[in-house]
C-alpha positions in Angstrom: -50.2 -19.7 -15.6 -46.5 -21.1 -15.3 -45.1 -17.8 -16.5 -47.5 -15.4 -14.2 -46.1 -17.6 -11.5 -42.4 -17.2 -12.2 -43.1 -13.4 -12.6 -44.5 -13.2 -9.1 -41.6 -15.4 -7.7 -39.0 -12.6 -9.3 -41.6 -9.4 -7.5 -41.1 -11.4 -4.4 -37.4 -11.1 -4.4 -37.1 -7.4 -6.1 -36.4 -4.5 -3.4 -38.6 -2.3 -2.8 -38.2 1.0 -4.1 -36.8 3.6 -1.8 -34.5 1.1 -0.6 -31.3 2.0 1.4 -28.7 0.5 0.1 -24.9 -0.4 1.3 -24.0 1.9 -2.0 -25.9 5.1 -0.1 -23.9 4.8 3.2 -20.6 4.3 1.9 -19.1 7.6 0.1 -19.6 10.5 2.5 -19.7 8.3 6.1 -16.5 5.6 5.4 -14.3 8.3 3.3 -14.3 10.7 6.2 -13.8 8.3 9.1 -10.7 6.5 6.7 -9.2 10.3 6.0 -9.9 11.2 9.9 -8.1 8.2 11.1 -5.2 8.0 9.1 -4.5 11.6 9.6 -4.5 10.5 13.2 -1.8 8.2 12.4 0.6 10.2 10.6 -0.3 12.4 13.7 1.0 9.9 16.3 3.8 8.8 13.1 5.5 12.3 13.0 5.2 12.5 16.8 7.3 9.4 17.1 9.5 10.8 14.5 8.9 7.8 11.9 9.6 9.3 8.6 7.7 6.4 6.7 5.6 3.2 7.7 6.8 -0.2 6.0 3.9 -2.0 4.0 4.2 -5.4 5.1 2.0 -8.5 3.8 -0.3 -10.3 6.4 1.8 -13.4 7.9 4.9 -11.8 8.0 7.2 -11.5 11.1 8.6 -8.3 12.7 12.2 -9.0 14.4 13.5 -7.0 17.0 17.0 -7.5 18.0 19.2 -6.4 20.9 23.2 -6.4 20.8 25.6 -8.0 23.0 29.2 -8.0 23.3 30.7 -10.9 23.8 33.9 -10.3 25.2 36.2 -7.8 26.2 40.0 -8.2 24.7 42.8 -7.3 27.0 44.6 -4.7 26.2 48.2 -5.7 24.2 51.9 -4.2 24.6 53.4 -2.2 21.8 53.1 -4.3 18.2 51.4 -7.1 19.7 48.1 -7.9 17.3 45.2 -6.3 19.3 42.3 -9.0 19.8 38.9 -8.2 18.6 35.8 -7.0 20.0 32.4 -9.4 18.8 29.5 -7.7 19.3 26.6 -10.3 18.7 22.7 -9.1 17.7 20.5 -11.4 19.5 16.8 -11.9 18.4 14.8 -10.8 21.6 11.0 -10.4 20.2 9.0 -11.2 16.9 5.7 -9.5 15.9 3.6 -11.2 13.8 1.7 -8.7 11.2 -1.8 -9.4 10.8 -4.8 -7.6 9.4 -7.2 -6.9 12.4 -10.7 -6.7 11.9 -13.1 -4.0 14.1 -16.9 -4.6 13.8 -19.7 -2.6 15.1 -23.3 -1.9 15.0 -26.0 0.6 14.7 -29.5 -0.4 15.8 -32.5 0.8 14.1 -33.5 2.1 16.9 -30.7 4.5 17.2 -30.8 5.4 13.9 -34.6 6.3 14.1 -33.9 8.4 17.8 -30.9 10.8 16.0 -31.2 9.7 12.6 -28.9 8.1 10.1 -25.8 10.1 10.0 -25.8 10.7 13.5 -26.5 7.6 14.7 -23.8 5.8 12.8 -21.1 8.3 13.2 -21.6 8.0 16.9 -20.9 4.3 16.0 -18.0 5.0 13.6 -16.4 6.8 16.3 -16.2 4.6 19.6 -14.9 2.2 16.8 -12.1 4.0 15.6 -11.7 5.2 19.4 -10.8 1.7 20.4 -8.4 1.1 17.7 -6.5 3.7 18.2 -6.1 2.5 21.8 -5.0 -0.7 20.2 -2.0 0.5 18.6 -1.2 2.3 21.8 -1.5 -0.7 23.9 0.6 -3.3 21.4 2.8 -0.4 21.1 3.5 0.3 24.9 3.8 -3.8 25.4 6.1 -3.7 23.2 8.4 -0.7 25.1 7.7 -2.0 28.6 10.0 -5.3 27.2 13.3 -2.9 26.9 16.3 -4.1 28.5 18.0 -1.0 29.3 17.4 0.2 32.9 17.6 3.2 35.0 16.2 4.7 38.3 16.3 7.9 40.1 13.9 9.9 43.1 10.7 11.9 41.3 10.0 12.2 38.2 12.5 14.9 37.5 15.4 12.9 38.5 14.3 10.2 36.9 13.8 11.3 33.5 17.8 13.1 33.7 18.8 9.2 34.4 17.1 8.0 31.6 18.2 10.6 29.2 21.5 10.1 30.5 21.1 5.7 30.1 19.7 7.1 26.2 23.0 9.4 25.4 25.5 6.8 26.9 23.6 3.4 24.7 23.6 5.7 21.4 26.7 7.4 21.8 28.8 8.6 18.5 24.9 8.9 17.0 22.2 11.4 16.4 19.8 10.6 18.7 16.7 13.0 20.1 15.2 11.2 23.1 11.3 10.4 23.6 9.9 9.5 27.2 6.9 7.4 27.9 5.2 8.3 31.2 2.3 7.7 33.4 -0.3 10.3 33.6 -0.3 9.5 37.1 3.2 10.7 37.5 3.0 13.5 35.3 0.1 14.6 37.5 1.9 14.7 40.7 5.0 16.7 39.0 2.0 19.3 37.0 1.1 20.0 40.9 3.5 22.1 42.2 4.9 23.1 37.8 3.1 24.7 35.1 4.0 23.1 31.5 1.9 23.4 28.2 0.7 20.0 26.6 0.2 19.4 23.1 -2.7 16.7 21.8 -1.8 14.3 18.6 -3.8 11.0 18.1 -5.5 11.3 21.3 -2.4 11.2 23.3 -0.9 14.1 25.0 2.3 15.2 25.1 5.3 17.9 26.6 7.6 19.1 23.9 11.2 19.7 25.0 10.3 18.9 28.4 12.6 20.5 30.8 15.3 20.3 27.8 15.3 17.0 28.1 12.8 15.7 24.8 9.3 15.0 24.2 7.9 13.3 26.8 4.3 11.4 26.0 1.9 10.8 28.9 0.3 7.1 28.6 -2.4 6.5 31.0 -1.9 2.8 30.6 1.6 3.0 32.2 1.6 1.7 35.2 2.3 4.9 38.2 6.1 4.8 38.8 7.2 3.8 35.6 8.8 5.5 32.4 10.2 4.3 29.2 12.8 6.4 27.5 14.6 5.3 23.8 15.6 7.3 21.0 13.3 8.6 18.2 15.3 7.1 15.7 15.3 3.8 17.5 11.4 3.6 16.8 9.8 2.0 13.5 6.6 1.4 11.7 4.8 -0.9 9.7 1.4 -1.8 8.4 -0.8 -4.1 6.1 -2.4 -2.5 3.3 -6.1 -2.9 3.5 -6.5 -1.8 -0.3 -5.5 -4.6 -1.3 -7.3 -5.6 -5.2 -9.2 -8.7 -3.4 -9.6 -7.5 0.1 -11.7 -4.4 -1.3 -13.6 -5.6 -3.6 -14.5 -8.6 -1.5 -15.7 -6.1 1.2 -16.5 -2.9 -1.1 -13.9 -1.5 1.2 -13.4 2.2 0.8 -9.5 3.1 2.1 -7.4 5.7 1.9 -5.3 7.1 -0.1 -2.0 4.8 1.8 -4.6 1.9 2.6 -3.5 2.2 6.1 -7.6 1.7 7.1 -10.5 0.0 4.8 -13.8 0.6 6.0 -17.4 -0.5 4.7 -21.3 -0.3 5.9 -24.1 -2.9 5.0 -27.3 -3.0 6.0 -28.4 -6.1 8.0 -32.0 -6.7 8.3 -31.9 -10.1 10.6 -31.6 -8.0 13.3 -31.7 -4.5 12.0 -29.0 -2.7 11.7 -26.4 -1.2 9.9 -22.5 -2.9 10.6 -19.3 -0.9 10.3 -16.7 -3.3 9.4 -13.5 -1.8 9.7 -9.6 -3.7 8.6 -6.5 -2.0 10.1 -2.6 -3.3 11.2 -0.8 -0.6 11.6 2.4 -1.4 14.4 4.8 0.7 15.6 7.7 -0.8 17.6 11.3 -0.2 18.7 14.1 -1.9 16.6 16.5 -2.3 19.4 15.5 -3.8 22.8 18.2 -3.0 24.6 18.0 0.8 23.4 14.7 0.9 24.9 15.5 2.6 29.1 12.9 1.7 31.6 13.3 3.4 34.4 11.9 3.4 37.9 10.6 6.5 39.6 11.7 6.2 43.8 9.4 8.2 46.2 11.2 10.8 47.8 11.6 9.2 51.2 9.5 11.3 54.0 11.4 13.1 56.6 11.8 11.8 59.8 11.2 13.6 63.2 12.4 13.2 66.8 10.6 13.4 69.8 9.6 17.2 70.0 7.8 16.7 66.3 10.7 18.6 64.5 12.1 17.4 61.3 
């Protein structure tokens, strides 16, 4: 009787057959949202002009620097000993690298309206949607916190100023400039100019614009606003998500750099099927004060005398 029991406990815990498992979603549904989204970084990586990302345990500290000189030496008469220049690097922001954690779900519901690849890809994507806008937002923060300055009347003018503020802080170097700027302001320029826009990570951008560089549109920028450094001023860095423990922890599948681990399981408290996705990829400038942002002016309107004539 005792064994008959215990037999009957174990049926009561079995699955049943036919059961979907977390081992049926994960192959075809996590590898091709990991591929799609790392491609989309390397995208927004060669864009920048960041040759490689820096693998970077979780905890560990970013430091961005700016330089100052000190003094200025007067200038000494013939064999006098000529005094010397100190030019100080200042720490002026830390990032802390962390490995962020993105969770949605997929009700049964859903999944029983447009079925179960459908359903969760729909799912998969407004997740990896709003983690790409998180690396855009950290990452345009981080810019708007440049020290460098410059200003100038419509877009046009202003984005000579701040190519010119770029060439004179990197002088003696290589650098290609890369201009931040709002959508708003690119909008009001686009109405009266033609120019052909390019699409990478779902940001657009103006190659070569006006001869000037690449300049990316932001739609978070606020209107009247641009941010211009050099490409070479700009890093990146990430924690690997395929880590030994991390993955098997999770079941994680990653890709091939482990820039993104991503895993399904069903949960039938409240059925439906989680994405649980791990990702810290940062990209930041390494000098502040080569960082230029500059302030577009309104053209000031005409003025008119009595008779209405400008």
């Amino acid at each position: 009787m005792k064994k008959r029991l215990r037999l009957s406990g174990l049926q009561l815990f079995a699955a049943e057959e036919n059961t979907t498992k977390t081992t049926d979603l994960e192959p075809a549904i996590s590898v091709d949202f990991t591929s799609r989204l790392q491609s989309n970084i390397t995208e927004l990586q060669n864009l920048l002009g960041i040759t490689d990302l820096d693998p970077m345990t979780s905890g560990s500290t970013i430091k961005i620097y700016k330089m100052e000189q000190v003094n200025t030496p007067q200038q000494v008469g013939e064999g006098e000993t000529i005094g010397l220049t100190k030019i100080q690097q200042k720490l002026a922001r830390t990032i802390e690298m962390t490995l962020k954690k993105f969770r949605k779900q997929t009700t049964a519901e859903a999944i029983q309206r447009s079925g179960r690849d459908l359903a969760i890809n729909k799912t998969d994507e407004k997740l990896v949607s709003s983690i790409q806008k998180s690396i855009k937002k950290d990452f345009y923060t981080v810019l708007l916190t440049g020290t460098g300055t410059a200003s100038g009347t419509g877009l046009q003018a202003t984005l000579s100023a701040a190519w010119g503020a770029v060439a004179k802080f990197y002088e003696d170097e290589d650098a290609t400039p890369i201009y931040f700027v709002s959508s708003d302001d690119v909008a009001e320029y686009l109405a009266t100019a033609q120019v052909t826009m390019q699409t990478a990570f779902g940001i657009s951008y103006i190659q070569d614009f006006l001869g000037l560089g690449t300049v990316v549109i932001a739609p978070s920028l606020t209107k009247g606003k641009l941010v211009a450094t050099a490409k070479e001023n700009l890093r990146g860095a990430y924690v690997p998500a395929q880590s030994s423990d991390l993955a098997q922890s999770f079941g994680l599948t990653t890709d091939s750099t482990g820039l993104i681990g991503m895993t399904h399981a069903v949960s039938s408290d409240n059925a439906t099927i989680d994405t649980l996705m791990f990702s810290s990829v940062v990209f930041y400038p390494e000098l502040l004060d080569g960082v230029i942002v500059a302030t577009i002016n309104a053209a000031e309107a005409a003025s008119t005398d009595a008779t209405g004539k400008k």
